[in-house]
N, C-alpha and C positions, 0 to 999 in steps of 0.2 A: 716696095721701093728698092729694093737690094738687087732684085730681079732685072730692076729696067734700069741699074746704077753699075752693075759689078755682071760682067758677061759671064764667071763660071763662080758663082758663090759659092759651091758645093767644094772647089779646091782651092777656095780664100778657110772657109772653116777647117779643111784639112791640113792646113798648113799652118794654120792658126797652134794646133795644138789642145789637149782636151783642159788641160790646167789654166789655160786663159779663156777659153769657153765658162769656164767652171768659176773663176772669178769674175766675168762680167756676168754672168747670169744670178752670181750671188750679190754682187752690189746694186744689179737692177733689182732685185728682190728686197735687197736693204730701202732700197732709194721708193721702191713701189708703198712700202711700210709705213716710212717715215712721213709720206705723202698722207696717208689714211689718218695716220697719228694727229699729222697737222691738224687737219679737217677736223677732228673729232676734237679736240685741246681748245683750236676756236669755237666749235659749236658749245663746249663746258663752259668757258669763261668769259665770253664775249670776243666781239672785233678789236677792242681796241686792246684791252689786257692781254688776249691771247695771242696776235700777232706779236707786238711788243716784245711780251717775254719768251716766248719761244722763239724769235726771229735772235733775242739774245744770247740766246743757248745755243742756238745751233753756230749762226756767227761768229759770236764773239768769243765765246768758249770754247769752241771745237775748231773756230776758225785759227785760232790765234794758237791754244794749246796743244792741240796734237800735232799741228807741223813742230812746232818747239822739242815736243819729247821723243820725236823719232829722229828731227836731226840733230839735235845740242843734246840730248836729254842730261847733261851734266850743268846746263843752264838752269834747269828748273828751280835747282836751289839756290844760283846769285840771287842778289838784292833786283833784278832786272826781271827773272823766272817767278818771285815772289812778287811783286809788285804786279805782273800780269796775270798772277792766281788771284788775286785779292780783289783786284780790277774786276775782273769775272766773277766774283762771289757778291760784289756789292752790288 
């Protein structure tokens, strides 16, 4: 697809740089993982338990939390930061 998308991909990658190379091939590897993970988490616990709660973990906890702690991370500890840990723990 890149081929019949992008006429010289060979000097999009070289301009790219190997450090962004190097972190999209690590999150698509995280992201390949994570997919496996699923698959396997629903086949252990069933359809219904297993989407459920791992759709919660992934969403709500890491949706909500890790933007919080990389851009406010001084938030984490208002009554607003606790109330969203707790949220996500229940």
């Amino acid at each position: 697809m890149v081929a019949l998308v992008i006429p010289q991909p060979g000097q999009v990658y070289a301009n790219a740089g190997s450090g962004v190379l190097l972190e999209t091939a690590l999150f698509g590897a995280g992201w390949g993982v994570g997919n496996v993970l699923f698959g396997l988490g629903v086949a252990s616990v069933g359809m219904g338990a297993g989407v459920s709660a791992i759709i919660h973990l992934a969403d709500a906890a890491l949706g909500s939390l890790v933007p919080l702690a990389i851009q406010n991370p001084d938030q984490l500890t208002s009554l607003k930061g606790l109330l969203l840990m707790a949220g996500c723990c229940w």
